[in-house]
Legacy VTK file of the C-alpha trace (Angstrom):
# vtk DataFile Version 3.0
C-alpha trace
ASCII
DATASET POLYDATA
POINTS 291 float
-50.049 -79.239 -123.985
-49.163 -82.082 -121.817
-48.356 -85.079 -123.334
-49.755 -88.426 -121.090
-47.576 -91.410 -121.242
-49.948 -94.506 -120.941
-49.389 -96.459 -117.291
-47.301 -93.848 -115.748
-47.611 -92.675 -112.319
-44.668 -90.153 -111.346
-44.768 -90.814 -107.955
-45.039 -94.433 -108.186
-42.454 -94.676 -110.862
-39.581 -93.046 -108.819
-40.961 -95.502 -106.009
-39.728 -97.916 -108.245
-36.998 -96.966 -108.718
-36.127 -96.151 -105.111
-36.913 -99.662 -104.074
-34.466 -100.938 -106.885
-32.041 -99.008 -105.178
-32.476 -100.814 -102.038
-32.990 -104.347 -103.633
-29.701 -103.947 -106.000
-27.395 -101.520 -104.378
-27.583 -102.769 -101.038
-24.875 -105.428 -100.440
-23.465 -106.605 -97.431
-19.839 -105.416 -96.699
-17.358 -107.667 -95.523
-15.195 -105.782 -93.110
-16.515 -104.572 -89.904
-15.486 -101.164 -88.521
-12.087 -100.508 -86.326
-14.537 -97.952 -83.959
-17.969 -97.135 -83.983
-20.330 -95.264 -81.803
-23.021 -91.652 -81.468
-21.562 -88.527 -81.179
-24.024 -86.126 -79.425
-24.636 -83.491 -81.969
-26.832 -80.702 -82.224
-29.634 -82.626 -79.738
-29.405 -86.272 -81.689
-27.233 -88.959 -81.513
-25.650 -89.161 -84.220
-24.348 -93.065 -85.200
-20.784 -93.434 -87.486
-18.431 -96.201 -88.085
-14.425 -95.709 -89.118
-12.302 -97.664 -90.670
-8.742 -98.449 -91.477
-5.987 -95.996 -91.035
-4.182 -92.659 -93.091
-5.498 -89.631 -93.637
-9.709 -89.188 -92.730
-11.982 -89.292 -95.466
-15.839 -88.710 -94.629
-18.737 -90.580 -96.389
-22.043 -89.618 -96.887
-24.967 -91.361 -97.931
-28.296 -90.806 -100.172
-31.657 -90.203 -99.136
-33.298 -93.460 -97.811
-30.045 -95.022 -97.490
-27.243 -95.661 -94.770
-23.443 -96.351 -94.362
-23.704 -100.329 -95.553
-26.066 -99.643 -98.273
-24.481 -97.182 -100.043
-20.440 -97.576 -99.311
-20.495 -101.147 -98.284
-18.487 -102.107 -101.700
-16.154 -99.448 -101.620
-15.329 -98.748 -97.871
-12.960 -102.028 -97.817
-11.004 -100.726 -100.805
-10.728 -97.236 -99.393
-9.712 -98.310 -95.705
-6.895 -99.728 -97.223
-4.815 -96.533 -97.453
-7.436 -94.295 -95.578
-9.262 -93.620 -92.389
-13.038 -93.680 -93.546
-15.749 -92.163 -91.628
-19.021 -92.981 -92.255
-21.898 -91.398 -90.920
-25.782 -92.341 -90.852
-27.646 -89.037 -91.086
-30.750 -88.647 -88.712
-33.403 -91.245 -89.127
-31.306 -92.963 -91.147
-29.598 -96.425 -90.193
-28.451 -96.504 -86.178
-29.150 -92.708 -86.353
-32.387 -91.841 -84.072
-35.228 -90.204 -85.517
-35.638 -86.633 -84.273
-38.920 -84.114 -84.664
-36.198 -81.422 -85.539
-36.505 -79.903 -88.818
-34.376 -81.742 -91.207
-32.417 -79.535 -93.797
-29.180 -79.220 -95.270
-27.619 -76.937 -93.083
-28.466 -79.064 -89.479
-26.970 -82.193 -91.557
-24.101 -80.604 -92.372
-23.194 -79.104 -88.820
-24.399 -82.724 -87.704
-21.194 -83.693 -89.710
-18.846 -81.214 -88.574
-20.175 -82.003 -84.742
-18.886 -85.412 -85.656
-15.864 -84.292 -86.741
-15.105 -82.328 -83.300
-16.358 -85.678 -81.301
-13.150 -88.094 -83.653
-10.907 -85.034 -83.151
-10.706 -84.276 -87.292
-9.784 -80.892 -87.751
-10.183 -81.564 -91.655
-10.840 -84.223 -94.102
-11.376 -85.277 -97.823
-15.508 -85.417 -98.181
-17.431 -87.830 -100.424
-21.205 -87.365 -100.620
-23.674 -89.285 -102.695
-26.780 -88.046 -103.763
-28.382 -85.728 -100.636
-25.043 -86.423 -99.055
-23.672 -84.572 -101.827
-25.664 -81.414 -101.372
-24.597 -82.035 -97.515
-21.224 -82.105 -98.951
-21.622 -78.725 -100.263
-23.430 -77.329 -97.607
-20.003 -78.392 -95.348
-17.577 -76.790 -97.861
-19.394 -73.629 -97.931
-20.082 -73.427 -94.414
-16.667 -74.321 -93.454
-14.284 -74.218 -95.705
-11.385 -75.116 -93.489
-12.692 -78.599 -93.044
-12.529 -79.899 -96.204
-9.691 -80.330 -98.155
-11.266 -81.993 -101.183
-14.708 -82.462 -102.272
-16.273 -85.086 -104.230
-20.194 -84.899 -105.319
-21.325 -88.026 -106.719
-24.714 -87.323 -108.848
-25.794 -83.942 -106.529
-26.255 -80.931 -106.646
-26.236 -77.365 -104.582
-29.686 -76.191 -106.308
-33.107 -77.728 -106.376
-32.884 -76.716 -110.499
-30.075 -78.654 -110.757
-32.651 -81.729 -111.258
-34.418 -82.320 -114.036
-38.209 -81.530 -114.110
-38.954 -85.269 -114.215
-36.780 -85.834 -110.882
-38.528 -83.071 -109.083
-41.734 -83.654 -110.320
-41.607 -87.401 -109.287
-41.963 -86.737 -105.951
-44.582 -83.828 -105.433
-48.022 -85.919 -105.317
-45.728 -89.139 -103.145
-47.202 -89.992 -100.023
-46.068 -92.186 -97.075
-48.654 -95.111 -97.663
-46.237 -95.688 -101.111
-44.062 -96.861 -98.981
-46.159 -99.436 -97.082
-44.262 -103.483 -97.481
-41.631 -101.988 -99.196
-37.898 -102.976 -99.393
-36.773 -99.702 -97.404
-39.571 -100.108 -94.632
-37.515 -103.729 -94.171
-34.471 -102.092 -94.155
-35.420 -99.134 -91.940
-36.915 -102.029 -89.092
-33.441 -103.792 -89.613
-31.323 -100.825 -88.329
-33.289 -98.062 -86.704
-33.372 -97.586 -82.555
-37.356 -97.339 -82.116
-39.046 -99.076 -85.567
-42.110 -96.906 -84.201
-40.970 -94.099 -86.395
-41.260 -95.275 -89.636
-44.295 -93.145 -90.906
-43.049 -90.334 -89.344
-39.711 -90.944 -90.848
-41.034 -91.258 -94.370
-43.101 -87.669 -93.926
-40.049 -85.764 -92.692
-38.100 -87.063 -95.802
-40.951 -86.034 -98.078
-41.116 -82.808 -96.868
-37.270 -82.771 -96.728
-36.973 -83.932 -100.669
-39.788 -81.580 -101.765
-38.330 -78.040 -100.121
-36.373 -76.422 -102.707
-32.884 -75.224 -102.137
-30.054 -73.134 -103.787
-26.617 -72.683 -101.930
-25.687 -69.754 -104.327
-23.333 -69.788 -107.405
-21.349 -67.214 -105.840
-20.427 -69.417 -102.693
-20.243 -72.354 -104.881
-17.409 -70.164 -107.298
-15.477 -69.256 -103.571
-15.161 -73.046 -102.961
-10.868 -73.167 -102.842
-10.986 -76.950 -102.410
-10.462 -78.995 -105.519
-13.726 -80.722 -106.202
-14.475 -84.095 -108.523
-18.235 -84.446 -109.797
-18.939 -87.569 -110.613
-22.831 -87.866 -112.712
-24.458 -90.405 -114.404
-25.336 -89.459 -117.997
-28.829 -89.954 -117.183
-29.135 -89.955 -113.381
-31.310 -87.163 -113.340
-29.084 -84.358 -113.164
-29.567 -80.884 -116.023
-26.362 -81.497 -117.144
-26.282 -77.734 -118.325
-26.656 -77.276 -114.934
-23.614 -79.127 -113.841
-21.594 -78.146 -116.420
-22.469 -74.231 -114.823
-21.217 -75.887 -111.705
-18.013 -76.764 -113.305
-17.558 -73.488 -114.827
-18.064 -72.358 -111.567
-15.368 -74.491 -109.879
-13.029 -73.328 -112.326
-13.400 -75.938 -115.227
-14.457 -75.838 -118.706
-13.209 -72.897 -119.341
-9.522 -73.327 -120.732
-7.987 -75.854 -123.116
-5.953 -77.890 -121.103
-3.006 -78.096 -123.601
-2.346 -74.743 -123.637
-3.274 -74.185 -119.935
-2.558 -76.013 -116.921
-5.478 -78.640 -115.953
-8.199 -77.191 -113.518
-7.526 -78.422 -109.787
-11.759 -79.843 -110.277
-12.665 -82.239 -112.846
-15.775 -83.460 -113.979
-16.713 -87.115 -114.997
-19.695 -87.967 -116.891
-20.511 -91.899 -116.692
-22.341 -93.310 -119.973
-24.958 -95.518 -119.713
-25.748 -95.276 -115.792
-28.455 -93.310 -113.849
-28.615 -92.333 -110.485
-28.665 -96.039 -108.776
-26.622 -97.693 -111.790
-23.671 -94.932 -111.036
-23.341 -96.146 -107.536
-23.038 -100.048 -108.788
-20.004 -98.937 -110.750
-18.254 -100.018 -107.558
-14.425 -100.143 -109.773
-15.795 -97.070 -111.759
-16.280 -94.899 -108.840
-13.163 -96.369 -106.694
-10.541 -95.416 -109.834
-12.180 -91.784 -110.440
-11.826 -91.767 -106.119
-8.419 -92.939 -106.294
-7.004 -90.441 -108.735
-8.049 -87.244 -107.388
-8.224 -88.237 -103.831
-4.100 -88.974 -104.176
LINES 1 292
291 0 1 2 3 4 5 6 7 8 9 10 11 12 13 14 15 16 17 18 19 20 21 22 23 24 25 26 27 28 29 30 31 32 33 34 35 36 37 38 39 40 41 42 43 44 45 46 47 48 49 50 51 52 53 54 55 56 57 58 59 60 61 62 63 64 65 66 67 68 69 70 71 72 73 74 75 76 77 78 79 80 81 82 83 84 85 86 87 88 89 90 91 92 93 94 95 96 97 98 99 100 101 102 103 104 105 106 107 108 109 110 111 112 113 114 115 116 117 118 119 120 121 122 123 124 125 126 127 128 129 130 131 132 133 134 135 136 137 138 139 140 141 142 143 144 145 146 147 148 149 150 151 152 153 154 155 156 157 158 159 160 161 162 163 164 165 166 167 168 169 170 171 172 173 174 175 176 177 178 179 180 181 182 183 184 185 186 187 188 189 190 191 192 193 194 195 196 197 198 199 200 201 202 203 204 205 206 207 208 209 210 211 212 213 214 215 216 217 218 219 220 221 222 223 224 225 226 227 228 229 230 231 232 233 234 235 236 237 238 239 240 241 242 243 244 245 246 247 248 249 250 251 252 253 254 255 256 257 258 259 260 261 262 263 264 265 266 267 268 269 270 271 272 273 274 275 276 277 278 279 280 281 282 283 284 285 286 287 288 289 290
């Protein structure tokens, strides 16, 4: 029997939540990129920005969001000692909207395309969120390309959510999104504003289609990965801790083994859009492994 909690509306609660993301999160950086510019990629123009100078390290961004929104605090610590990439996935930010299909797999060679276009041959990936699964997507895909991972609250399998999280979403439709904070946004950076409705239907369809990249490509990952989750960002932390099991971790006692090459880090107190606030959380975690 289902148990009705008084005044709650799924899909309008995880609206809610989205536009906190947007009204919170977002925060202006203060350092404007060294290059930017569209790579042509798989029929879109795809928009990125790089910064600083070292050895490349790719960002990408959550559903809904783009480069500013969700890096914007931590791309001027990285570029210190790093060359950051940062791309805006299609639709998203300076990114066109395209009637192509939009899955995991098209965003991920979307990635690698541009990769070829800045002459990377490889690079440490950070992806947030459905930049994470992107993330995982790459790795598998092409393994050559990334030399370490990290998947900040994401996963490679729809079941890696919680119920709640999936369920949220099912009955959403585009008119939620009328006035709201990322319609504003969305006007502020996109190349034709026209697209908006159709923008929010592709995602819906997009965050609704279920996906599973495999355990047994996520066990032949050879890069060194860092998950970084929320304690209650929405992730079945059973789930992740498979994941990690799968990478190689949590399955030796590290004083009478030598440390897995992937760790896992488990954030108290934060949820999906908290975690990314953690701006000198996630920049120490990035730090350590990333060196």
């Amino acid at each position: 029997m289902k148990t009705a909690i008084k005044g709650y509306n799924a899909p309008k609660t995880a609206l809610i939540i989205i536009m906190f993301l947007f009204t919170v999160v977002y925060a202006k950086g203060q350092q404007k990129p060294a290059e930017s510019g569209y790579a042509s990629v798989n029929g879109l123009k795809v928009y990125y920005e790089v910064y600083g100078e070292g050895k490349p390290l790719v960002l990408l961004h959550g559903a809904f969001m783009n480069i500013e929104m969700n890096w914007g605090q931590l791309i001027p610590e990285l570029s210190k000692t790093r060359k950051v990439i940062a791309i805006d996935f299609q639709g998203h930010g300076h990114t066109q909207f395209s009637e192509r299909k939009m899955d995991l797999a098209t965003l991920a060679s979307d990635v690698e395309g541009v990769m070829d276009h800045l002459k990377v041959d490889s690079a440490d990936v950070v992806g947030y969120s459905m930049g994470g699964s992107v993330a995982y997507q790459l790795t598998i895909k092409s393994p050559k390309r990334v030399k370490k991972l990290v998947i900040i609250s994401s996963t490679y399998k729809s079941i890696g959510w919680l119920p709640v999280v999936t369920n949220a979403f099912k009955n959403m439709k585009p008119e939620l999104f009328a006035d709201s904070p990322m319609k504003a946004a969305y006007e502020a950076t996109a190349p034709d504003k026209t697209k908006w409705t159709k923008f929010v239907e592709q995602m819906l369809v997009f965050i609704k289609t279920t996906f599973d990249m495999g355990d047994a490509n996520i066990a032949k990952i050879t890069s060194p990965v860092l998950i970084i989750s929320g304690d209650n960002d929405g992730l079945d932390k059973i789930e992740l801790m498979k994941t990690y099991q799968l990478l190689g971790g949590g399955g030796v006692s590290a004083d009478m083994a030598p440390m897995p090459k992937s760790h896992l880090a488990v954030v108290p107190s934060q949820s999906h859009v908290s975690l990314m606030m953690q701006t000198s959380t996630i920049l120490g975690y990035l730090n350590d492994f990333l060196k």
